[in-house]
Predicted model as a PDB file, atoms N, CA, C, CB and O in Angstrom, pLDDT in the B-factor column:
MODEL        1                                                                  
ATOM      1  N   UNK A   1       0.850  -1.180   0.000  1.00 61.00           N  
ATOM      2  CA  UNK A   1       0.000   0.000   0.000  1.00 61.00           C  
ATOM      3  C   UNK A   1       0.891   1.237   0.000  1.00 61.00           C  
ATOM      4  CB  UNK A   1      -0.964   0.002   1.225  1.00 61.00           C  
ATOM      5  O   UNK A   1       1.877   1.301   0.734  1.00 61.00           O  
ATOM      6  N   UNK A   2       0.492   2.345  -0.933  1.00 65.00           N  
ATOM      7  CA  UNK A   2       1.551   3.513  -1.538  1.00 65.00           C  
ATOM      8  C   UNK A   2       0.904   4.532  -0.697  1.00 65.00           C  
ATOM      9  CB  UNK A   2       1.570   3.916  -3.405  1.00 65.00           C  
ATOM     10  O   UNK A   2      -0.127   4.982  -1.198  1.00 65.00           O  
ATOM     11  N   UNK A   3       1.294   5.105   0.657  1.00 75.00           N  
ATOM     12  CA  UNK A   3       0.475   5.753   1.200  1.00 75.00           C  
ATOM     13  C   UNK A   3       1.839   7.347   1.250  1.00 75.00           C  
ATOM     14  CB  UNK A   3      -0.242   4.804   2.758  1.00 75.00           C  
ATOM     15  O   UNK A   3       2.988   7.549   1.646  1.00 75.00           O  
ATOM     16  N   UNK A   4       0.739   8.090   0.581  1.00 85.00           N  
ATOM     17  CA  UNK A   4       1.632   9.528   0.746  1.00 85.00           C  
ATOM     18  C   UNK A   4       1.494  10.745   1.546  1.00 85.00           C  
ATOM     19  CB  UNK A   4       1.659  10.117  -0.342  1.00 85.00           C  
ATOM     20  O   UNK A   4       1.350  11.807   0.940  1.00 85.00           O  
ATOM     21  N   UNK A   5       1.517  10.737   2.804  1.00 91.00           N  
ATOM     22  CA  UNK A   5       1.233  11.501   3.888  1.00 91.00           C  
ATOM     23  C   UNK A   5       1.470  12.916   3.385  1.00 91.00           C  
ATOM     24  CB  UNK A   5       2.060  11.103   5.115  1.00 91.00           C  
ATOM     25  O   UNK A   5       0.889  13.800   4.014  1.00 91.00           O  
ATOM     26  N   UNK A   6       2.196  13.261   2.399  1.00 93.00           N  
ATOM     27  CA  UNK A   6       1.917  14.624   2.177  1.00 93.00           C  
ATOM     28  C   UNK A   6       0.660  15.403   1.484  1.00 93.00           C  
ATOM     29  CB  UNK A   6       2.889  14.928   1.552  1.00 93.00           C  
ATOM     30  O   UNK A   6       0.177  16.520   1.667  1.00 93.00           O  
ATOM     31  N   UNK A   7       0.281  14.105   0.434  1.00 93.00           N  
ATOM     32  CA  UNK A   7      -0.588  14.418  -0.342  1.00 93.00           C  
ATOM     33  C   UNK A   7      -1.920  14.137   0.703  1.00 93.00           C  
ATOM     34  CB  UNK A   7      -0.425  13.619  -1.733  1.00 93.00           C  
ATOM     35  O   UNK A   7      -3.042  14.631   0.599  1.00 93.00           O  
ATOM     36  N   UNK A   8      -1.599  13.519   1.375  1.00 93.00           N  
ATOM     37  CA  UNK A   8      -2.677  12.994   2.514  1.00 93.00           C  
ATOM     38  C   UNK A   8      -3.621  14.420   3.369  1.00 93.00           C  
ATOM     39  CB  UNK A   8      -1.571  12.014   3.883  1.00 93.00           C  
ATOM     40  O   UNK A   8      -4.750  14.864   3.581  1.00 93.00           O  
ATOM     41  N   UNK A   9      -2.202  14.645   3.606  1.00 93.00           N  
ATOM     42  CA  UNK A   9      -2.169  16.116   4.417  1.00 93.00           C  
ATOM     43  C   UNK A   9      -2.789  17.294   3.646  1.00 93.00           C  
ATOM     44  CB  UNK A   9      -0.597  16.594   4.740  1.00 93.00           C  
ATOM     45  O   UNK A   9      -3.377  18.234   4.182  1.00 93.00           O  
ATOM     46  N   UNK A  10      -2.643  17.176   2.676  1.00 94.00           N  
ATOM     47  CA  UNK A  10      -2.961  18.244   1.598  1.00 94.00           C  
ATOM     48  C   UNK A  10      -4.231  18.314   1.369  1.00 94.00           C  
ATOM     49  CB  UNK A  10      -2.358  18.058   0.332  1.00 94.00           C  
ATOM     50  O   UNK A  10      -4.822  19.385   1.230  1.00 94.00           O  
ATOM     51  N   UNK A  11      -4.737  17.260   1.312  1.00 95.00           N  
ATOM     52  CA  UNK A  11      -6.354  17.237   0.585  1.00 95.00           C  
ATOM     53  C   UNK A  11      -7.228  17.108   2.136  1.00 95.00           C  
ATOM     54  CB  UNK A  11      -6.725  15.462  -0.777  1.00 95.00           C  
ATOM     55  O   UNK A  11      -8.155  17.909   2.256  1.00 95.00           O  
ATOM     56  N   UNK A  12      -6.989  16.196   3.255  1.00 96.00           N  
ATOM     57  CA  UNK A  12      -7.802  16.177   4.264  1.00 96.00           C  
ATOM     58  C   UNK A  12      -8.668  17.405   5.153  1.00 96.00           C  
ATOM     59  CB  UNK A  12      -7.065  15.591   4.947  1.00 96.00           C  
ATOM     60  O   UNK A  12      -9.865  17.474   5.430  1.00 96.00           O  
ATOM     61  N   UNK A  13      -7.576  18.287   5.453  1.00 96.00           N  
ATOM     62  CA  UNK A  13      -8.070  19.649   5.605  1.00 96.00           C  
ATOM     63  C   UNK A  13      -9.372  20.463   4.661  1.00 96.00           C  
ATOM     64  CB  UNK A  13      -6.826  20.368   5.401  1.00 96.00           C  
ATOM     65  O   UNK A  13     -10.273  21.185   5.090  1.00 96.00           O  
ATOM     66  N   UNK A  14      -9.123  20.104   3.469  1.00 96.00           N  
ATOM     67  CA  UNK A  14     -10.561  21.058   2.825  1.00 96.00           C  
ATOM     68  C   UNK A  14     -11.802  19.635   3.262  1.00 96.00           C  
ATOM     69  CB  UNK A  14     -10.416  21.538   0.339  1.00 96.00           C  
ATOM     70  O   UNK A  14     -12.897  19.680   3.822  1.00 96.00           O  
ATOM     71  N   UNK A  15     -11.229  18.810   2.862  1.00 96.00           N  
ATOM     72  CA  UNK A  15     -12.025  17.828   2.883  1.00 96.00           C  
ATOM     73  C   UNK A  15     -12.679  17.514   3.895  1.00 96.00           C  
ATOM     74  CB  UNK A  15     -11.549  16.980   2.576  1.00 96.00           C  
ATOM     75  O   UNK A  15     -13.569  16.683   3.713  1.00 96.00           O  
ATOM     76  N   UNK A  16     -12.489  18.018   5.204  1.00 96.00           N  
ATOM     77  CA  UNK A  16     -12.991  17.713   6.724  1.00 96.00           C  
ATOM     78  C   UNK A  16     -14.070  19.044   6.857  1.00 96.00           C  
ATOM     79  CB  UNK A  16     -11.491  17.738   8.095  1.00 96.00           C  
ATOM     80  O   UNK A  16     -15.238  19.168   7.223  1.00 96.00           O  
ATOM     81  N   UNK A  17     -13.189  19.803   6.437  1.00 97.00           N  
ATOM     82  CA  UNK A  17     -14.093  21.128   6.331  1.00 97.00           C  
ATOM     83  C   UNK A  17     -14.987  21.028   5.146  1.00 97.00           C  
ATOM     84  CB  UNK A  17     -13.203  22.503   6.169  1.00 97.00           C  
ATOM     85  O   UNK A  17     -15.644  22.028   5.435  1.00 97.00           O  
ATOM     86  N   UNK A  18     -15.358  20.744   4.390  1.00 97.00           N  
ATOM     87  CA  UNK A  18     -16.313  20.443   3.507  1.00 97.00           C  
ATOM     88  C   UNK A  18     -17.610  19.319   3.934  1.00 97.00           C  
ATOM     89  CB  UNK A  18     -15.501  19.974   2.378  1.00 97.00           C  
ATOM     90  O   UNK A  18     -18.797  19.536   3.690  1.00 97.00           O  
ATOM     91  N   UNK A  19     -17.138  18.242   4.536  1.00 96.00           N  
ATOM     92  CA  UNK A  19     -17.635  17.484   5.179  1.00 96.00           C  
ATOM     93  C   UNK A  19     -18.701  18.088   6.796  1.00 96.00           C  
ATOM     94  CB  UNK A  19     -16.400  16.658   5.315  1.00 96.00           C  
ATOM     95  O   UNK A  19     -19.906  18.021   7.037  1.00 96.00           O  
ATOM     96  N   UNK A  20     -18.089  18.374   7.208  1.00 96.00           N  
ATOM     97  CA  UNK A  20     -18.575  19.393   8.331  1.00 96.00           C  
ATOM     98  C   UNK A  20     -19.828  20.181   8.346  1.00 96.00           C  
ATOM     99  CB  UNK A  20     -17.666  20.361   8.440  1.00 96.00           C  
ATOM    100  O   UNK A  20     -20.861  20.112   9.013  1.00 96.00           O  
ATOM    101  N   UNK A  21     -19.269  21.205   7.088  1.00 96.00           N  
ATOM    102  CA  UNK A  21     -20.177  22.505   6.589  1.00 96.00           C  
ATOM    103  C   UNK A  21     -21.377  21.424   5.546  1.00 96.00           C  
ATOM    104  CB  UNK A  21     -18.940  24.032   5.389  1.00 96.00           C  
ATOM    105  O   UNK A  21     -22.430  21.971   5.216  1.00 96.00           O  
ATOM    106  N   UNK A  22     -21.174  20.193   5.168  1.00 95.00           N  
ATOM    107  CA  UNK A  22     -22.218  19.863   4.654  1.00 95.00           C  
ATOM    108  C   UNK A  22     -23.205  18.964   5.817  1.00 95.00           C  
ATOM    109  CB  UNK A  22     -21.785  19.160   3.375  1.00 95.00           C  
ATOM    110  O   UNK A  22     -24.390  18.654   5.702  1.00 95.00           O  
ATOM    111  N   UNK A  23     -22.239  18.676   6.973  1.00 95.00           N  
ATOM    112  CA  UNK A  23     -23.483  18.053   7.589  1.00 95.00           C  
ATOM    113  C   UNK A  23     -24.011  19.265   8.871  1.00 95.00           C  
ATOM    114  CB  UNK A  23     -23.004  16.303   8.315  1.00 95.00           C  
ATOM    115  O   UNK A  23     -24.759  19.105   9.836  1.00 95.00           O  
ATOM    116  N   UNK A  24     -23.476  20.138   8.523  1.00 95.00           N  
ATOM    117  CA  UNK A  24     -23.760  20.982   9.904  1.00 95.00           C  
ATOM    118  C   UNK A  24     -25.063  21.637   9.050  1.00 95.00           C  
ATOM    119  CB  UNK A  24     -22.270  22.297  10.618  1.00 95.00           C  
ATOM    120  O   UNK A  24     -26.184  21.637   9.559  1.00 95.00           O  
ATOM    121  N   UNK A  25     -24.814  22.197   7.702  1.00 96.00           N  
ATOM    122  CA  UNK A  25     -25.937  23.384   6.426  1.00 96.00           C  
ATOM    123  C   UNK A  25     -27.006  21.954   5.932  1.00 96.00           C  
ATOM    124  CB  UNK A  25     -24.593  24.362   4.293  1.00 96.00           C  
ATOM    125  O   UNK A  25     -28.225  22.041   6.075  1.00 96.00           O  
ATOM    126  N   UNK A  26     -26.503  20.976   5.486  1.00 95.00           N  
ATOM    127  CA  UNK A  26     -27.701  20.265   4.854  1.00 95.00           C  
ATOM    128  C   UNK A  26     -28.955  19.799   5.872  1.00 95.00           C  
ATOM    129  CB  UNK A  26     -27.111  18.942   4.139  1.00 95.00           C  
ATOM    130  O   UNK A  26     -28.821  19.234   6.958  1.00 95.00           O  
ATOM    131  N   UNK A  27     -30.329  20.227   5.158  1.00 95.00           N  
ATOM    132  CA  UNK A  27     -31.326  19.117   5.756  1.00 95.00           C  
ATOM    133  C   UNK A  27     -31.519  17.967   5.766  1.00 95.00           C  
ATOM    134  CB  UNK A  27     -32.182  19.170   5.547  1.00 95.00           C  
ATOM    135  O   UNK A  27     -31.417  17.156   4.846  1.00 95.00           O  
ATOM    136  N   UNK A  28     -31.912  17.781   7.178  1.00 93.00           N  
ATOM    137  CA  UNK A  28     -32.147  16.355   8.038  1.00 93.00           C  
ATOM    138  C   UNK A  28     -31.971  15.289   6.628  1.00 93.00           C  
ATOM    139  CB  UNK A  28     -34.082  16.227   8.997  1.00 93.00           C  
ATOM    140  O   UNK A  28     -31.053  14.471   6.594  1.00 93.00           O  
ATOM    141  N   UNK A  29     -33.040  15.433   5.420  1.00 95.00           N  
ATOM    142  CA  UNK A  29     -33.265  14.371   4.276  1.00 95.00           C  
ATOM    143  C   UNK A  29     -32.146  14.520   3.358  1.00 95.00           C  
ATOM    144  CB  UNK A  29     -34.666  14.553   3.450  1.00 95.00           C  
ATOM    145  O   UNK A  29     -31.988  13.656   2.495  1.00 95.00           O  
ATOM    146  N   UNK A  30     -31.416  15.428   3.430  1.00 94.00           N  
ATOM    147  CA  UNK A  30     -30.063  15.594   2.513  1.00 94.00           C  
ATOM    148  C   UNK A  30     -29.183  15.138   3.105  1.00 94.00           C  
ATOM    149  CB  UNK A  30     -29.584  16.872   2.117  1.00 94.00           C  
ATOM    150  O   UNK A  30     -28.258  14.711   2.415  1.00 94.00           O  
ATOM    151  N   UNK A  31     -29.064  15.023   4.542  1.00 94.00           N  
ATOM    152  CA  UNK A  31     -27.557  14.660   5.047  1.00 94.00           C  
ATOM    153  C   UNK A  31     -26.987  13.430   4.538  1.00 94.00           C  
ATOM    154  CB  UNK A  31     -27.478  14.503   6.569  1.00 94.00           C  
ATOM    155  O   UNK A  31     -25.767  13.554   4.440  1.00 94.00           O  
ATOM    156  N   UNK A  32     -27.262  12.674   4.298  1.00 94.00           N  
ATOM    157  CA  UNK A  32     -26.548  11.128   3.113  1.00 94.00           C  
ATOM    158  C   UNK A  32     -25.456  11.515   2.527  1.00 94.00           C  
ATOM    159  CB  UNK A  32     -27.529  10.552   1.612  1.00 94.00           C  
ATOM    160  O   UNK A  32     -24.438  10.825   2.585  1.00 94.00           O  
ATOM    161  N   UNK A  33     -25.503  12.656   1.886  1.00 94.00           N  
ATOM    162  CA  UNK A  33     -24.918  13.628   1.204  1.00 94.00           C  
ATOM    163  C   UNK A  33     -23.373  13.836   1.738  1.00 94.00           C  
ATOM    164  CB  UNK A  33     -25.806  14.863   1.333  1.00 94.00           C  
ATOM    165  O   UNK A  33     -22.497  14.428   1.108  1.00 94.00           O  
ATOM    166  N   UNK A  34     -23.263  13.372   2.717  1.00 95.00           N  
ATOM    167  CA  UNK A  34     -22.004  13.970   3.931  1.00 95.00           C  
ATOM    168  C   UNK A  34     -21.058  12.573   3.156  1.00 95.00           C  
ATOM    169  CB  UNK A  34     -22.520  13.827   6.393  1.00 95.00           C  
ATOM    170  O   UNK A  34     -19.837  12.713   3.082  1.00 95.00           O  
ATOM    171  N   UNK A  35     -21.638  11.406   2.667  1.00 96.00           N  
ATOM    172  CA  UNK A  35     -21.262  10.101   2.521  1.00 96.00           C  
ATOM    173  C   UNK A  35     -20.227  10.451   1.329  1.00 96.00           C  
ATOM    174  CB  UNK A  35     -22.544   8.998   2.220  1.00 96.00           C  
ATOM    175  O   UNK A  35     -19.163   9.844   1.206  1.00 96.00           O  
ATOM    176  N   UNK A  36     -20.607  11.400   0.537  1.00 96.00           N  
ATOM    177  CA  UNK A  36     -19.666  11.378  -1.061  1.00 96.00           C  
ATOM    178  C   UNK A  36     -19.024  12.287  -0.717  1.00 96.00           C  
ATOM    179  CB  UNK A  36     -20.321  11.661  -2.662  1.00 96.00           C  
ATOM    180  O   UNK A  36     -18.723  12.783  -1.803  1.00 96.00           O  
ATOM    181  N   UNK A  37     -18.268  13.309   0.542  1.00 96.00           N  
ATOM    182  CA  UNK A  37     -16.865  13.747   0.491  1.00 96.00           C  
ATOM    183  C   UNK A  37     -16.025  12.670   0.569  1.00 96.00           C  
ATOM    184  CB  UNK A  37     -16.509  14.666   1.514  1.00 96.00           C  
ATOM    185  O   UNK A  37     -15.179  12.672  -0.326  1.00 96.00           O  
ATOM    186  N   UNK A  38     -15.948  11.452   1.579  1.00 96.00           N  
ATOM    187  CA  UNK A  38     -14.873  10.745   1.491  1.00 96.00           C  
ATOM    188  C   UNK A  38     -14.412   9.685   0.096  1.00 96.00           C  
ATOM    189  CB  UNK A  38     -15.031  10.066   2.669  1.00 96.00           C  
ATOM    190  O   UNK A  38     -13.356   9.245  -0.358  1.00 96.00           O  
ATOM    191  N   UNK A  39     -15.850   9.594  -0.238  1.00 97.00           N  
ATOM    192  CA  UNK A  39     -15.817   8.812  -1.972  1.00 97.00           C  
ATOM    193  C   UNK A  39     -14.827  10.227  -2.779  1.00 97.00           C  
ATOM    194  CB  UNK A  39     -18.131   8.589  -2.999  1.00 97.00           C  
ATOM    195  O   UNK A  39     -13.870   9.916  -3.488  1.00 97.00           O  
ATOM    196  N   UNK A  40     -15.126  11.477  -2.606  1.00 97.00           N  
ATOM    197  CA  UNK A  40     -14.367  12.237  -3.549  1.00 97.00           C  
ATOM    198  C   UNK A  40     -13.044  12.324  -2.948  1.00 97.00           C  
ATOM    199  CB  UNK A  40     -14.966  13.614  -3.863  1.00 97.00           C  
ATOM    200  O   UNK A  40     -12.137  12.414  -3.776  1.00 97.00           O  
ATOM    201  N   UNK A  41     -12.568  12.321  -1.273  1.00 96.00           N  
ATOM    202  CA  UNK A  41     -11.426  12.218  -1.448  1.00 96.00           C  
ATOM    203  C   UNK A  41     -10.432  11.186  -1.533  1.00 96.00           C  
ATOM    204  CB  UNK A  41     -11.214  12.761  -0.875  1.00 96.00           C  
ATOM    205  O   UNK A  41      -9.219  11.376  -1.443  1.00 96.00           O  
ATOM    206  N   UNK A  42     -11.140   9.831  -1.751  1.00 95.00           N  
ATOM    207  CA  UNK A  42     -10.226   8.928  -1.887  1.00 95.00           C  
ATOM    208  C   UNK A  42     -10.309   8.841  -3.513  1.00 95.00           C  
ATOM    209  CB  UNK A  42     -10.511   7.589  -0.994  1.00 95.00           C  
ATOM    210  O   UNK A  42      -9.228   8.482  -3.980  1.00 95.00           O  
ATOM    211  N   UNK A  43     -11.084   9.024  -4.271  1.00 97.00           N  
ATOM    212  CA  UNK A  43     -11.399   9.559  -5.916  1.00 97.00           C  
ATOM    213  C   UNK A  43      -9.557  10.471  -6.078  1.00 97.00           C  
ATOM    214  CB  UNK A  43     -13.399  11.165  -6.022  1.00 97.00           C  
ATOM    215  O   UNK A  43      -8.452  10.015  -6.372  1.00 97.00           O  
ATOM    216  N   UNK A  44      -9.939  11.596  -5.786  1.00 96.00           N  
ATOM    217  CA  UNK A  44      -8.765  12.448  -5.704  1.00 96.00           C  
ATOM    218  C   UNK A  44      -7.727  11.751  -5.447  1.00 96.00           C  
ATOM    219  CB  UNK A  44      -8.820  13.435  -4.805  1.00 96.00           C  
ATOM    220  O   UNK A  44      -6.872  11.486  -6.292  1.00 96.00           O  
ATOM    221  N   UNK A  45      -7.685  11.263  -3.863  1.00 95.00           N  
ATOM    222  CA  UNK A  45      -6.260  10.848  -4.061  1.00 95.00           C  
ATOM    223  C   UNK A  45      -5.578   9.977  -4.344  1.00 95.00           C  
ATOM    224  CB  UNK A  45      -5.786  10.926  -3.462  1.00 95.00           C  
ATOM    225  O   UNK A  45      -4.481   9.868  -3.796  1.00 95.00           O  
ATOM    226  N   UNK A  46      -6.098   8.884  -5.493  1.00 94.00           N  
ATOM    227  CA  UNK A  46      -5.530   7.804  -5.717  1.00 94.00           C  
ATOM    228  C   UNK A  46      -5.543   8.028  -7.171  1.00 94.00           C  
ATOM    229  CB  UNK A  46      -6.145   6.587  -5.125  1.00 94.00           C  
ATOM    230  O   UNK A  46      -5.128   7.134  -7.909  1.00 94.00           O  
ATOM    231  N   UNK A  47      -6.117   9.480  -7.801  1.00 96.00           N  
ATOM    232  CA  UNK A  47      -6.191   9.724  -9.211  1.00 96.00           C  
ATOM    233  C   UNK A  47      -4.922  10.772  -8.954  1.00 96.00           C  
ATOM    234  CB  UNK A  47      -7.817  10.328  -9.925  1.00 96.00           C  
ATOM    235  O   UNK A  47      -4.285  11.139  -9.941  1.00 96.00           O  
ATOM    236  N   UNK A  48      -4.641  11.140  -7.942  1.00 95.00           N  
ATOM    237  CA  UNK A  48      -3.119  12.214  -7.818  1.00 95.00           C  
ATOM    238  C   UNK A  48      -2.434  11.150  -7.766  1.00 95.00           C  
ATOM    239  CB  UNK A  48      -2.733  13.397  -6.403  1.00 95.00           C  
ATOM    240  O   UNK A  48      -1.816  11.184  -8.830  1.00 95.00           O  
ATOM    241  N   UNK A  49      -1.991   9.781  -6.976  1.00 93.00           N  
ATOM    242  CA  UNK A  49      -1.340   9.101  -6.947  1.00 93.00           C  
ATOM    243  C   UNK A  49      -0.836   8.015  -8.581  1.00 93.00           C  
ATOM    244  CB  UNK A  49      -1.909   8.674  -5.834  1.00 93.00           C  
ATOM    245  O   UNK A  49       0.199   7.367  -8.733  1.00 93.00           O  
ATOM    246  N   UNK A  50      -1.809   8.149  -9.397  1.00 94.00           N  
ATOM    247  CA  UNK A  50      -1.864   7.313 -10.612  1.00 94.00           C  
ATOM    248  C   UNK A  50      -1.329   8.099 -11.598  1.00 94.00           C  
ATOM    249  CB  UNK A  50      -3.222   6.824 -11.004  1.00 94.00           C  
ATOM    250  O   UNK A  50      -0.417   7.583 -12.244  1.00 94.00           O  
ATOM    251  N   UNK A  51      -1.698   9.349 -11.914  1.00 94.00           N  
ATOM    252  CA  UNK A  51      -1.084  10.328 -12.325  1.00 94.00           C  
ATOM    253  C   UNK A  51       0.626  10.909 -12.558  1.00 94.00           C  
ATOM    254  CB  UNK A  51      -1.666  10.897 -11.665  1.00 94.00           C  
ATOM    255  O   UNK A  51       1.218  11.360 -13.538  1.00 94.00           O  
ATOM    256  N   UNK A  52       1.080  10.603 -10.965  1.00 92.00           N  
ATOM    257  CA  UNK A  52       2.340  10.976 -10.819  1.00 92.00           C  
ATOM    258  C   UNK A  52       3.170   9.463 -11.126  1.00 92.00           C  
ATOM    259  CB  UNK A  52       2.545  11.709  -9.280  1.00 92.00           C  
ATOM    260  O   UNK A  52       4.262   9.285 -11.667  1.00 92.00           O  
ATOM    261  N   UNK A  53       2.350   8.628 -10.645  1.00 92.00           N  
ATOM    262  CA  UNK A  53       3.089   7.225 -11.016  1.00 92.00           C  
ATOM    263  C   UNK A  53       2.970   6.716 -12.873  1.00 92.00           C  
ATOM    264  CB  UNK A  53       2.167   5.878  -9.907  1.00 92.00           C  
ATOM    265  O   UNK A  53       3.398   5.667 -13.354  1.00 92.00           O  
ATOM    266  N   UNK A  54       2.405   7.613 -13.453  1.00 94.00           N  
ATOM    267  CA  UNK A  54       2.668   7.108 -14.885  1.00 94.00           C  
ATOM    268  C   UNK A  54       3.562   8.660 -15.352  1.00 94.00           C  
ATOM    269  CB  UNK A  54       0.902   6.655 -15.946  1.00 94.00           C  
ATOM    270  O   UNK A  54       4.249   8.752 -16.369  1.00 94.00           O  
ATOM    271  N   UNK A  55       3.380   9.598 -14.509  1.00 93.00           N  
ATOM    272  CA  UNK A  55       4.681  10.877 -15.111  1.00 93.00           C  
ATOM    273  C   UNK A  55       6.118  10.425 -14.679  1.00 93.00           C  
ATOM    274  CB  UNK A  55       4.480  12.680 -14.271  1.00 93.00           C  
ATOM    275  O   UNK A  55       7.042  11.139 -15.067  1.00 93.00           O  
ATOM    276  N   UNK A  56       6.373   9.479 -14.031  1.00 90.00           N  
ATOM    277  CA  UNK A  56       7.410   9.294 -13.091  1.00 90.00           C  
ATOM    278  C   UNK A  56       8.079   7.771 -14.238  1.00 90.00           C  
ATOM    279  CB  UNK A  56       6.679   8.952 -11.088  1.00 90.00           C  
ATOM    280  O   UNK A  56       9.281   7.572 -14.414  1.00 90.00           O  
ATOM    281  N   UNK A  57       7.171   7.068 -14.738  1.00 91.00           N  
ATOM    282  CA  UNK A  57       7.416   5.948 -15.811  1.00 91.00           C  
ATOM    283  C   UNK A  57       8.183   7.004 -17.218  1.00 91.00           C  
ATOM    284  CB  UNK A  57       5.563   5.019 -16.311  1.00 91.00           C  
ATOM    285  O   UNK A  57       9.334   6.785 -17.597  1.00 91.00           O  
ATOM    286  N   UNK A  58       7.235   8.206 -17.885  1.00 85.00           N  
ATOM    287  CA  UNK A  58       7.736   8.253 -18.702  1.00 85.00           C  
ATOM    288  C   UNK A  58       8.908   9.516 -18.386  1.00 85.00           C  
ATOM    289  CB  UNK A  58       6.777   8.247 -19.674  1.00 85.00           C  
ATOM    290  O   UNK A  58       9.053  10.334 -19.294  1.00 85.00           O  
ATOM    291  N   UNK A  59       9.460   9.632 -17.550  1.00 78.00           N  
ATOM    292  CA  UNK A  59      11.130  10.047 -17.083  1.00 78.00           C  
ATOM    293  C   UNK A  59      12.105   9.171 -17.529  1.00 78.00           C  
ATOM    294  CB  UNK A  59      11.421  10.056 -15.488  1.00 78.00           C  
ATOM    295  O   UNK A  59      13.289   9.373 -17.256  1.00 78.00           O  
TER     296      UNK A  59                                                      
ENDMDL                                                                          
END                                                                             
């Protein structure tokens, strides 16, 4: 497992705060909604991680 604590670090912060402000602002029947920040940040960071690992091949 390729785990990159910087990039980790990087994205968690908006991402907690996004998470937050959507379950603190959404209604009671919207809150589910809180479920697809962590789908987007593991989306993100394994599409930053795939990215740099095929720029890093053609070096």
């Amino acid at each position: 497992m390729n785990v990159d604590k910087k990039k980790y670090f990087i994205l968690m912060p908006p991402m907690l705060i996004i998470g937050l402000y959507l379950f603190y602002f959404l209604p009671a029947n919207k809150r589910p909604y809180v479920f697809l920040v962590p789908i987007v940040f593991w989306l993100i960071y394994y599409t930053w991680l795939f990215i740099e690992r095929i720029q890093k091949k053609k070096l």
